[in-house]
VOGU-3710 file (C-alpha; in Angstrom, 3 decimals, decimal comma):
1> xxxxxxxxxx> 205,275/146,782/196,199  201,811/145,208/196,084  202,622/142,110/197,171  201,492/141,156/200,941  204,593/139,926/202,941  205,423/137,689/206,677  208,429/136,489/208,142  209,611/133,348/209,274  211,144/134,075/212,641  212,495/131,910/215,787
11> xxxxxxxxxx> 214,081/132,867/219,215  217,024/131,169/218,070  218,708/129,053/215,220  218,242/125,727/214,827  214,646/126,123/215,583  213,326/124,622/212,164  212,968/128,001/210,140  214,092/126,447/207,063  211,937/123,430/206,916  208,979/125,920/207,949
21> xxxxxxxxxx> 210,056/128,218/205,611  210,240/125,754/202,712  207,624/123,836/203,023  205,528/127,226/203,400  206,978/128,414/200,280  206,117/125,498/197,626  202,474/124,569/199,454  201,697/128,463/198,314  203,196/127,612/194,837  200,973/124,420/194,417
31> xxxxxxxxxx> 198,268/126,665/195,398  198,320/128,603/192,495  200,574/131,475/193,774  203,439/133,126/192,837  205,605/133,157/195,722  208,751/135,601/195,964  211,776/134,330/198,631  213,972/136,325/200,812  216,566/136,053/203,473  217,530/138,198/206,027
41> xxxxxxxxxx> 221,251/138,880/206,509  224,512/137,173/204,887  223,789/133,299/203,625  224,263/132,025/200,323  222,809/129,014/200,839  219,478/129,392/201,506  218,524/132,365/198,497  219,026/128,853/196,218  216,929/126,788/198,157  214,151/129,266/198,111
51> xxxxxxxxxx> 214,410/129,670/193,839  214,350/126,068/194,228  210,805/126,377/195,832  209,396/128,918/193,990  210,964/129,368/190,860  211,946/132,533/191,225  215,190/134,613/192,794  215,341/135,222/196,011  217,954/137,982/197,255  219,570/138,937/200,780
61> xxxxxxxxxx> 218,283/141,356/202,823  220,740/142,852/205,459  220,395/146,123/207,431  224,012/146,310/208,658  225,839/145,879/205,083  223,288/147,490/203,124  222,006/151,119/202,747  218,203/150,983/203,736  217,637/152,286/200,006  219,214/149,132/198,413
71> xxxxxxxxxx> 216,822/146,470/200,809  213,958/148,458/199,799  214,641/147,933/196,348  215,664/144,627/196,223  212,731/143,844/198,157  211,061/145,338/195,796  212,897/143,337/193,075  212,898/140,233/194,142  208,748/140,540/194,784  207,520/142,463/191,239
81> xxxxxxxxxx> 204,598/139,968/189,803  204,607/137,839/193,031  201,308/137,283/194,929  203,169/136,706/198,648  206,609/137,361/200,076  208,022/134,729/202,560  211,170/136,145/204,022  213,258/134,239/206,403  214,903/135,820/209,335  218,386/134,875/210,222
91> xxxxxxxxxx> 219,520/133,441/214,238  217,284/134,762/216,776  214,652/137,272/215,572  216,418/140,306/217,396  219,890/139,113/217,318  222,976/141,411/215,602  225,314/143,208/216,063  225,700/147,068/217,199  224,450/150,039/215,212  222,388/153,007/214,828
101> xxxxxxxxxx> 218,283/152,163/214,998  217,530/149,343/211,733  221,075/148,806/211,105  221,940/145,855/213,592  221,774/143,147/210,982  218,743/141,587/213,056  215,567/139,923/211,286  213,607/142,583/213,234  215,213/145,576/211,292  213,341/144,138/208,125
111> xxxxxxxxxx> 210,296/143,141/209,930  210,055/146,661/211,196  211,380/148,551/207,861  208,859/146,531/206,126  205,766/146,285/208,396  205,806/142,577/207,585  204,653/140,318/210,933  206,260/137,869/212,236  205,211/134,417/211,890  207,325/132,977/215,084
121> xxxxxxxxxx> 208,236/129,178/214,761  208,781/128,020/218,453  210,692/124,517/219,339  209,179/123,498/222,400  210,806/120,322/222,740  211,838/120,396/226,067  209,158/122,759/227,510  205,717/123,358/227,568  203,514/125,873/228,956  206,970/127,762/228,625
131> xxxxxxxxxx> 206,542/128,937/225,344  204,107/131,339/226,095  206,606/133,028/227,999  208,934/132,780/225,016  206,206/134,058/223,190  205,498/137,156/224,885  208,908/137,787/225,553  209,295/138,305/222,025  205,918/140,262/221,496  206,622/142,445/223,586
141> xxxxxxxxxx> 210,711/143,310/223,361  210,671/145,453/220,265  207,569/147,787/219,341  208,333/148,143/216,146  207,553/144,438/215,201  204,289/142,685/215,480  204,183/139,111/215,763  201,386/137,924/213,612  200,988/133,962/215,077  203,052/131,173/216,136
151> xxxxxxxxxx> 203,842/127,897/214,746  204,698/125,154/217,335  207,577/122,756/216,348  209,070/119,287/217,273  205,754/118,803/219,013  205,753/115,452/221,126  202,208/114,650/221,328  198,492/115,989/221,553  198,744/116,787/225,298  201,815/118,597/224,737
161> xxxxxxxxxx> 200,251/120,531/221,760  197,010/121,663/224,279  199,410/122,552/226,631  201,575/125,059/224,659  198,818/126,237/222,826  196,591/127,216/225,871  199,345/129,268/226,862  200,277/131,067/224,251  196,749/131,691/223,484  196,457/132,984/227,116
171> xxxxxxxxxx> 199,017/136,020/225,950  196,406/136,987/222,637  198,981/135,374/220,147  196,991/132,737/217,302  198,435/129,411/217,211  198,557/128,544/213,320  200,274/125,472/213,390  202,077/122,527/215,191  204,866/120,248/213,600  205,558/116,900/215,131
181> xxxxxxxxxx> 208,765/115,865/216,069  209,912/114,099/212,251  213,131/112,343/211,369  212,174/111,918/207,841  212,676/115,761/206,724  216,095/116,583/207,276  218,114/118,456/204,108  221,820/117,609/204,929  224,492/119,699/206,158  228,073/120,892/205,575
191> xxxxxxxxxx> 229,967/122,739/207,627  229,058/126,433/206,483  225,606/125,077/206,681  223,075/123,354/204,692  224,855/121,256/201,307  223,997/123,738/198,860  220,784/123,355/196,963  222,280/122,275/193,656  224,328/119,550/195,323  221,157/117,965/197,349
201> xxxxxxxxxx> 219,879/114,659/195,447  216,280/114,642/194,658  215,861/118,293/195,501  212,123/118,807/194,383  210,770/115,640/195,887  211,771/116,714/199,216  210,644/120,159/198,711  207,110/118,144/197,691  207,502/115,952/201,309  207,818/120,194/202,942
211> xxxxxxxxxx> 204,688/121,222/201,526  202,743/117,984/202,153  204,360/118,496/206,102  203,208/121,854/206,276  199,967/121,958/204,494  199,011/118,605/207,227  199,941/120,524/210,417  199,730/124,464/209,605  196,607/126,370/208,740  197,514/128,066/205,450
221> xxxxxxxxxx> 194,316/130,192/204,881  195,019/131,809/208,719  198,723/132,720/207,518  197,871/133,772/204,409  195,683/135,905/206,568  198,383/137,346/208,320  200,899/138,633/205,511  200,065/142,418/204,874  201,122/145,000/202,189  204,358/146,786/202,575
231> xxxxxxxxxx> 205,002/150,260/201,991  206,131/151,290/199,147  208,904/153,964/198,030  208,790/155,526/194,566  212,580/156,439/194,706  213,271/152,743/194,987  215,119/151,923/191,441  217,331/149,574/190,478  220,279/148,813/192,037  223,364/149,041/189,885
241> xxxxxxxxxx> 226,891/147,518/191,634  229,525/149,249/189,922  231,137/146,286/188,148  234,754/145,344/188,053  234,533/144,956/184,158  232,722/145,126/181,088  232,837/141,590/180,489  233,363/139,585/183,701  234,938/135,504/183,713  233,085/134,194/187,161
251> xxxxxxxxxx> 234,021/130,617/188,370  230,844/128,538/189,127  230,756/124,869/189,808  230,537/122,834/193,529  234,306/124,848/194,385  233,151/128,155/193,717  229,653/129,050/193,757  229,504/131,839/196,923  228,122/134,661/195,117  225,278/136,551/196,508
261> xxxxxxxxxx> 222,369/137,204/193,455  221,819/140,837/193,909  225,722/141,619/192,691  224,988/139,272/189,829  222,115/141,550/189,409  224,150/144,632/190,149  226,514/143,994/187,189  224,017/143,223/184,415  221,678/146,226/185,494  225,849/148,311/185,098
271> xxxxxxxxxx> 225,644/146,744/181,942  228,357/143,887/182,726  228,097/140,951/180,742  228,571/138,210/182,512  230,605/134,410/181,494  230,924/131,184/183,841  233,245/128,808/183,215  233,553/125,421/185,537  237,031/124,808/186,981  235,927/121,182/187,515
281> xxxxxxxxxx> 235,491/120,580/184,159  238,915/121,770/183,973  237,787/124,901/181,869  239,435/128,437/181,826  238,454/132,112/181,761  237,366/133,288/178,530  240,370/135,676/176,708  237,987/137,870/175,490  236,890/139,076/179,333  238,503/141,979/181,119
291> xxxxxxxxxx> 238,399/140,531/185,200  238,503/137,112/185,989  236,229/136,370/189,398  237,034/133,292/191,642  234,062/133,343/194,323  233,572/131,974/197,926  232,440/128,090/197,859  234,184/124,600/198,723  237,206/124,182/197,035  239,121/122,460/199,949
301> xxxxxxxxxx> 236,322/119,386/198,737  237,719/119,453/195,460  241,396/120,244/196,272  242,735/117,527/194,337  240,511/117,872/191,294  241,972/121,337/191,028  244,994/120,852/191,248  244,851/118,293/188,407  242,855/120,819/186,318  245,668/121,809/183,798
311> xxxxxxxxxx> 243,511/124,376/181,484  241,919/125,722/184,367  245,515/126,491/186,254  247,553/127,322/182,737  244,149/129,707/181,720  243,831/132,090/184,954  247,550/132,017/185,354  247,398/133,393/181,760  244,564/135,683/182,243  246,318/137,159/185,376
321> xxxxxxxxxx> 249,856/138,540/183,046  247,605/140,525/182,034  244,256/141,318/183,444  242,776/141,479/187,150  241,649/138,278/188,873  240,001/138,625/192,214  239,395/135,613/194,665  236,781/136,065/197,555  237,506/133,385/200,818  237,208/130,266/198,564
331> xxxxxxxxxx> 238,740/131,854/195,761  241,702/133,269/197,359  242,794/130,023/199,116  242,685/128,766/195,535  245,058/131,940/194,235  247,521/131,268/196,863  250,314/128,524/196,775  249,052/125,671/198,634  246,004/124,380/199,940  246,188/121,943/202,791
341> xxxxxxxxxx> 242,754/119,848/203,621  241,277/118,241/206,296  243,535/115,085/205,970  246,890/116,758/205,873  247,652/116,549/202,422  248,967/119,738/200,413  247,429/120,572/196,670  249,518/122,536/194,800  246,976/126,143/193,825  247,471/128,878/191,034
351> xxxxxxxxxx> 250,836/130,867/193,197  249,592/133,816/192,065  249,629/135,332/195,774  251,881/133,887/198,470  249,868/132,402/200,935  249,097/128,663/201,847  245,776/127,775/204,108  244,916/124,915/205,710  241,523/122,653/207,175  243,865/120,205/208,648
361> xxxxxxxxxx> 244,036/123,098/211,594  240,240/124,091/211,683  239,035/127,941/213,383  235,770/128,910/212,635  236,391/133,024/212,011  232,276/134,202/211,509  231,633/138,324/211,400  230,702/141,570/209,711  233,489/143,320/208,443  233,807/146,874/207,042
371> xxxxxxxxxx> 237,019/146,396/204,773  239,038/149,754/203,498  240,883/149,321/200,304  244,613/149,831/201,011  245,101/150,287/196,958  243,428/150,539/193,718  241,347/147,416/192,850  239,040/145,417/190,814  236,441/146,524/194,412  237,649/150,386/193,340
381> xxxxxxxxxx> 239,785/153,329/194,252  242,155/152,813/197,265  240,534/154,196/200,295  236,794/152,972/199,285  235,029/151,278/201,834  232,545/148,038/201,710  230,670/146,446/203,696  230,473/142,398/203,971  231,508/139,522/206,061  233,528/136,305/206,967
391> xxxxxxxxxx> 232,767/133,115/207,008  235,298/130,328/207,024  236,823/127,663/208,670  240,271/127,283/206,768  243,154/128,944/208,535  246,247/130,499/207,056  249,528/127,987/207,474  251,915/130,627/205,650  250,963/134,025/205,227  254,020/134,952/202,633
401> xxxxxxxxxx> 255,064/138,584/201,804  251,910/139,940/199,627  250,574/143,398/200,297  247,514/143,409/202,108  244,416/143,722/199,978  242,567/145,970/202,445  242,333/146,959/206,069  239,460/145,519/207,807  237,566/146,129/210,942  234,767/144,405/212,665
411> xxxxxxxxxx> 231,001/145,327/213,605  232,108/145,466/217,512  234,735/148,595/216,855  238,234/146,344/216,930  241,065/147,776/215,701  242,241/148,341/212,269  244,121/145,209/211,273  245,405/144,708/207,495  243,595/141,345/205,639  244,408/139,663/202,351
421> xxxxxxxxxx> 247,220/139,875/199,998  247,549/141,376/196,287  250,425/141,088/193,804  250,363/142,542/190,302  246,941/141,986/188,969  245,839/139,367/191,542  244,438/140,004/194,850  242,217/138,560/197,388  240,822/137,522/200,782  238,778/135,859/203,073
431> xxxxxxx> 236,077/139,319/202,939  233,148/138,242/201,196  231,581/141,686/199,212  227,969/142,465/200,301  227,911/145,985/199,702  229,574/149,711/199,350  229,728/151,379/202,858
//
């Protein structure tokens, strides 16, 4: 892997690693270079906003769901013919979940696999002098990552620049940059996070505003500086996800568009061929695939549209006589009989499994799961065992009388407890696939 990597790290969320990140990315691209993305742990979102900025794919990287040989090579993927890698860490920089040494799922685990620094984006609205105890705090809490320079954010004025800086630069770390407070920057947001990059009006002009932020109130050359070479392992290959077919019908429109890029990249490295077909244009899945694949996405904003789409209900309804349709979190609300949205109102779905959810009675259920097949599947044999997560704020109103799809437990140890629902060729649930465990 020749390219020379950094991430883009914070104490905590909501600290402004996205607009850093961003911005960072397409002022290297004007620059000349060619820029690879990645993310750290399980988001959909952002992987698209990064291709956005750089043209090029950006995958997941997450040391809890995947084998350490699979983040090596996708890392090694996602950066082949790229000048710089700008990954971006997930939460807090050492925040996860319990697990052996480099498998807790934290930003730090890549930082440290990799030997990329840290390039730690502090919001010191509300402090000061402060932040160089933040700082050190997080230089010094985990040897194994190195913190290559800060990046002040939501910075109130001059005086309150000097005075962060001078204290942070009292600890050794460089201060490479300081972002003033800005209302004018802001991508918008949906409740599983940012509205996804393909959805966001006059997505390249603010991506242009990012870099001209950035480039005014970061010094480039000094991060540029920072970013070093990452090891490289010549068993690294390429990673081949044991698709569920040789020729594989995937939803993809605004309802269903939760897929993460290294499956997609999986399957065609298998040898899958892959087909999309849009259920809002009211299309259905090709008859000449053998597995029909309804991802993750938003489908309780389109509820009604769906249930008005006529070819797309008749065609998987067809396709699942006689073939296997799968439906991850999004795409099993849509398999079951009912979904009920924010408002109250009920949209008639496929039926093909029993269940009815509902947003009018919001939970937010957010985790790592390791899932257990309890019977042969599109996923594989009964008994195999992934790795993945939830994410969702829809809540089950009617459970029905399905078998359960697979027996799922969480990152914290909790008992075995049986999730989803299958029926003839159909099954489904709210586990979002990352990888075999």
């Amino acid at each position: 892997m020749s390219a020379r990597g950094l991430i883009v790290a914070a104490p905590r969320s909501g600290s402004g690693k996205t607009t850093l990140t961003l911005g960072l990315m397409r002022a290297l691209c004007r620059r000349g270079f060619a820029v690879a993305g990645l993310k750290c742990g399980p988001d959909y979102i952002d992987p698209a906003f990064h291709a956005a900025a750089t043209d090029r794919q950006s995958y997941n990287l997450d040391s809890w769901a995947m084998p350490p040989p699979m983040i090596e090579t996708l890392a090694m993927q996602a950066s082949a013919g790229a000048d710089f890698i700008v990954c971006e860490g997930l939460m807090g920089l050492f925040d996860g979940v319990p697990g052996v040494a480099g498998r807790s799922g934290a930003t730090a685990d890549i930082a440290a696999a990799f030997g990329w620094p840290v390039l730690l984006l502090l919001d010191i609205s509300g402090q000061s002098q402060t932040a160089g105890a933040l700082a050190l705090g997080c230089a010094r809490f985990d040897p194994r990552v190195q913190i290559g320079g800060v990046v002040l954010n939501r910075v109130g004025s001059d005086r309150h620049r000097a005075l962060a800086s001078a204290a942070i630069a009292q600890i050794g770390l460089p201060v490479l940059g300081a972002l003033p407070r800005s209302t004018d920057l802001v991508l918008p947001e949906r409740h599983l996070g940012l509205v996804q990059a393909g959805e966001t009006e006059g997505l390249d002009a603010t991506l242009e505003k990012l870099a001209d932020f950035i480039e005014a109130h970061v010094d480039l050359d000094r991060i540029l500086a920072t970013a070093s070479a990452s090891p490289t392992d010549p068993q690294a290959g390429r990673i081949a996800f044991e698709p569920p077919g040789q020729r594989i019908a995937i939803a993809r429109d605004a309802a269903f568009s939760f897929l993460y890029p290294h499956i997609l990249a999986g399957w065609r490295a298998a040898g899958a061929e892959l087909h999309f077909f849009s259920s809002l244009a009211d299309a259905s899945p090709p008859e000449t695939c053998d597995v029909c694949w309804l991802p993750g996405g938003y489908p309780e904003l389109h509820a009604g549209r769906l249930a008005q789409a006529a070819n797309f209900l008749a065609g998987v309804r067809r396709f699942a006589a006689t073939r296997p349709v799968h439906g991850e979190c999004g795409g099993y609300m849509v398999l079951g009989r009912g979904l009920i949205d924010a408002s109250g109102t009920r949209h008639e779905m496929l039926g093909l499994l029993d269940l009815v959810t509902s947003f009018a009675t919001r939970r937010l259920t957010l985790g790592y799961r390791e899932a257990r097949l309890t019977g042969d599947s599109v996923l594989g044999a009964a008994g195999a065992h992934y790795r993945g997560h939830e994410f969702h704020y829809a809540t089950i109103a009617e459970p029905g009388e399905d078998a359960p799809f697979a027996e799922v437990v969480d990152a914290y140890g909790s008992l075995p407890k049986f999730s989803g629902s299958r029926r003839g060729h159909v099954t489904g649930s709210f586990f979002h696939l990352i990888a075999p465990a």
